[in-house]
N, C-alpha and C positions, 0 to 999 in steps of 0.2 A: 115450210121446210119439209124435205122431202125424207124419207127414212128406210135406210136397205138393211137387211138381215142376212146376217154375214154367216156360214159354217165354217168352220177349220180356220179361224181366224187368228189363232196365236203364232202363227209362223209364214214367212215365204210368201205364196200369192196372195193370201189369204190377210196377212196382216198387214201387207204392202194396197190393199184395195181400201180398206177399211181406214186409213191416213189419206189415203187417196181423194176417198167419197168425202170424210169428216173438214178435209180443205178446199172442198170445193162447197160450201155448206149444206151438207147433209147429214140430219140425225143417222146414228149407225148403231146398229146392236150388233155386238161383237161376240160370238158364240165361239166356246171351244172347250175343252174337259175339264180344261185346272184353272180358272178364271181367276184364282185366288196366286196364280203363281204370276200373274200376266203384271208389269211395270210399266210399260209405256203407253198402253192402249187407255190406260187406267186413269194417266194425266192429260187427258185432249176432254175440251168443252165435247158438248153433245154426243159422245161415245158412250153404251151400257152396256157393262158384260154379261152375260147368263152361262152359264155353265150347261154344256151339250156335248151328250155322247153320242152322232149321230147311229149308232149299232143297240140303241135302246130306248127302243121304242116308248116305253111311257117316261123316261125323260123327254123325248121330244115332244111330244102331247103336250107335259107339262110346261116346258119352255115356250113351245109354241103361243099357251093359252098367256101364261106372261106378258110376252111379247107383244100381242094383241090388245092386251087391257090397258095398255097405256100406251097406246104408239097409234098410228095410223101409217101402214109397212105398204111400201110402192114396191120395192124390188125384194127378191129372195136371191141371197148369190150362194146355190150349191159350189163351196169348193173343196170339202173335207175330203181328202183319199189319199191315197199312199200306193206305191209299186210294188209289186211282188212279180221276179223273175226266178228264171230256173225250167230247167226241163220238166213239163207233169209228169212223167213218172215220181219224181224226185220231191214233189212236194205233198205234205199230208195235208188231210182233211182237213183240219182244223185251220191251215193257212188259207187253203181253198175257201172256203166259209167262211173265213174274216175277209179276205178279199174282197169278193161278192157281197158280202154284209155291210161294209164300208163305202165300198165305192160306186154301188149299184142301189142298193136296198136301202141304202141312209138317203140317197138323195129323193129316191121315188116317195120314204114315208114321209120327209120333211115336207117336201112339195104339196100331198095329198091333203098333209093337215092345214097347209092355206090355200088349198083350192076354192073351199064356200065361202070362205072370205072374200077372197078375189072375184071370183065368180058372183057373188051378189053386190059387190062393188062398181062390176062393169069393168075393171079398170085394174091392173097392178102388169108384175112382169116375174115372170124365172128367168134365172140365166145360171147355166151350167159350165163347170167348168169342166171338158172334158179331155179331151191330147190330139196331139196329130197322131199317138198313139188310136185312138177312135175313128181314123181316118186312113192310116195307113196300118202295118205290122208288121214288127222287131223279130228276130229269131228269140224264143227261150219268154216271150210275153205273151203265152197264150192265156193264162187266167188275169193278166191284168187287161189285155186287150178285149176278152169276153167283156168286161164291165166298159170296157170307155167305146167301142164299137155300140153295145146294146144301147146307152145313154145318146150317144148320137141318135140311132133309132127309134129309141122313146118318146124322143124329144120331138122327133119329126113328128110321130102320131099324135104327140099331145097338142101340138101348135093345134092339130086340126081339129079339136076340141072344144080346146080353149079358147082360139081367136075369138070365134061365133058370140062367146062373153066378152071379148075388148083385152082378154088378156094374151100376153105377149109370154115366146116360149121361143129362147135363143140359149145358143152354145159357142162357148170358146175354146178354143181346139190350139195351148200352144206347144210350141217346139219346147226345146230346151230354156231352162231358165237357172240365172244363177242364184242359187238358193242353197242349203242345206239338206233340201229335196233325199239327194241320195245318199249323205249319212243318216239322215235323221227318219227320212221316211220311203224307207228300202227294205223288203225281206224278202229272201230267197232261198233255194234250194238248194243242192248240185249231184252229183253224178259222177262216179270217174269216167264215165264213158261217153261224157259231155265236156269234157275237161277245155277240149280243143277248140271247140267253139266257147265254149264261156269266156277263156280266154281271151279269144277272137273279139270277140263279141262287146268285151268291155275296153279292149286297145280301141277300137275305132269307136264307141260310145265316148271314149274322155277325148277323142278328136272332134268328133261331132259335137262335142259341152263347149271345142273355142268360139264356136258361133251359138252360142246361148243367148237367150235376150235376159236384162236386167227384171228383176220382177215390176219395177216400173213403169215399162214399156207396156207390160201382158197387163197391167192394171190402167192403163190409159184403156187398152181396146174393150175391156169390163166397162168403162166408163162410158165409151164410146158406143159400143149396144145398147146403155141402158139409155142414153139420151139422144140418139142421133133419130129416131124416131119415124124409122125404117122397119118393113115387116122380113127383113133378112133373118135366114134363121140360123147359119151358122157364119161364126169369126175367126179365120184361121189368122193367130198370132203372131208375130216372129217371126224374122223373114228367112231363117232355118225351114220353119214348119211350110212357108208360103213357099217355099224353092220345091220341097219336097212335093209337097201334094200339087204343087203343078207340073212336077215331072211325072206323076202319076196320071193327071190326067190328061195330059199331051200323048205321053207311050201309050195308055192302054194301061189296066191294071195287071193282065199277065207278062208283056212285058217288063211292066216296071218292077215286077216282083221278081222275074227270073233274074234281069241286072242288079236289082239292090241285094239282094241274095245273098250276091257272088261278093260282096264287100263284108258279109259275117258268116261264110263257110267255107 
């Protein structure tokens, strides 16, 4: 039986991959902050929770070494992060720094502490979940698109790493999803003298969520990287996400930036 380590597992894509993997029969370690508050993950054969804050660091050390001591872990699925928009001017420090802490810095320390593992193994996989955000970019997402742009680029350097050990280093990049995503895991800024665009910005974002994909769909292609057994390195999700980034690469990146633009200013 095969066994994936799950981040950001008590909600959304996260919790929807971890039912996903567990019925298809795969041990699952289900990581997330309040493991003690988690009901449903909690009644499925071969699921374990551990309790992980990916922004602290010797929690994960210590989960990690856990996790290790009784498992024999094939796949790692970074998906723990959250959005923060808003104008940068408009956003403080401390958002700044959780941002980047969360959605940049959690997945590179998780990774690192089963790299020896992996790597004297011969044999394991990461898989990141990062946006079409990391592929394309939104007005008003600059510190969130810093972290899922650079993960895309990480990722591409570490495949070429890794491979040379047997280990595999892919990314899933989706569109919108329906989920509780953006009440739940949304922080932002504003500006009066952004007002018109944020507006803007969020009329044609809740048009762009009618063509959302189900979290089930973005957890089949999780599925599908880890077992199709291809050395493809990135998954663009959702055929939102798939329209978009091949309008991109059809125009031309300046192009497609100066027309998609024109739809939020």
């Amino acid at each position: 039986m095969k066994t994936i380590f799950i981040t950001g597992a008590s909600t959304g894509l996260g919790k929807t991959t971890a039912k996903l993997f567990q019925s298809r029969g795969w041990n699952v370690i289900a990581t997330m902050r309040n493991p003690e508050a988690e009901t449903e993950l909690n009644q499925l054969e071969n699921v374990t929770l551990l309790p992980l804050d990916v922004t602290n660091l010797e929690q994960i050390q210590t989960t990690v070494k856990k996790a290790l001591e009784s498992n024999d872990i094939d796949l790692v699925f970074n998906n723990a992060g959250y959005g923060l928009i808003g104008p940068l001017e408009a956003l403080n420090d401390d958002q700044i720094l959780k941002q980047l802490d969360t959605n940049l810095l959690g997945v590179i320390r998780v990774t690192k502490e089963f790299i020896p593992y992996f790597r004297e193994r011969k044999s394991g996989m990461f898989i990141t979940t990062t946006s079409i955000g990391g592929l394309i970019a939104f007005p008003l997402g600059s510190t969130y698109h810093a972290t899922k742009w650079a993960l895309e680029g990480w990722s591409e350097s570490l495949a070429y790493e890794l491979n040379t050990f047997g280990v595999d280093v892919k990314t899933v990049s989706p569109g919108g999803i329906k989920t509780d995503f953006i009440s739940r895991s949304l922080d932002m800024g504003t500006k009066p003298e952004y007002q018109d665009m944020i507006d803007t910005m969020f009329s044609n974002t809740e048009t762009m969520m009618e063509g959302a994909s189900e979290p089930e769909l973005i957890a089949e292609v999780v599925y599908e990287a880890a077992t199709d057994g291809k050395k493809q390195l990135r998954y663009v999700a959702g055929e939102d996400a798939k329209a978009l980034y091949a309008q991109r690469l059809n125009m031309g990146a300046e192009a497609f930036r100066e027309q998609f633009g024109k739809q939020f200013i």
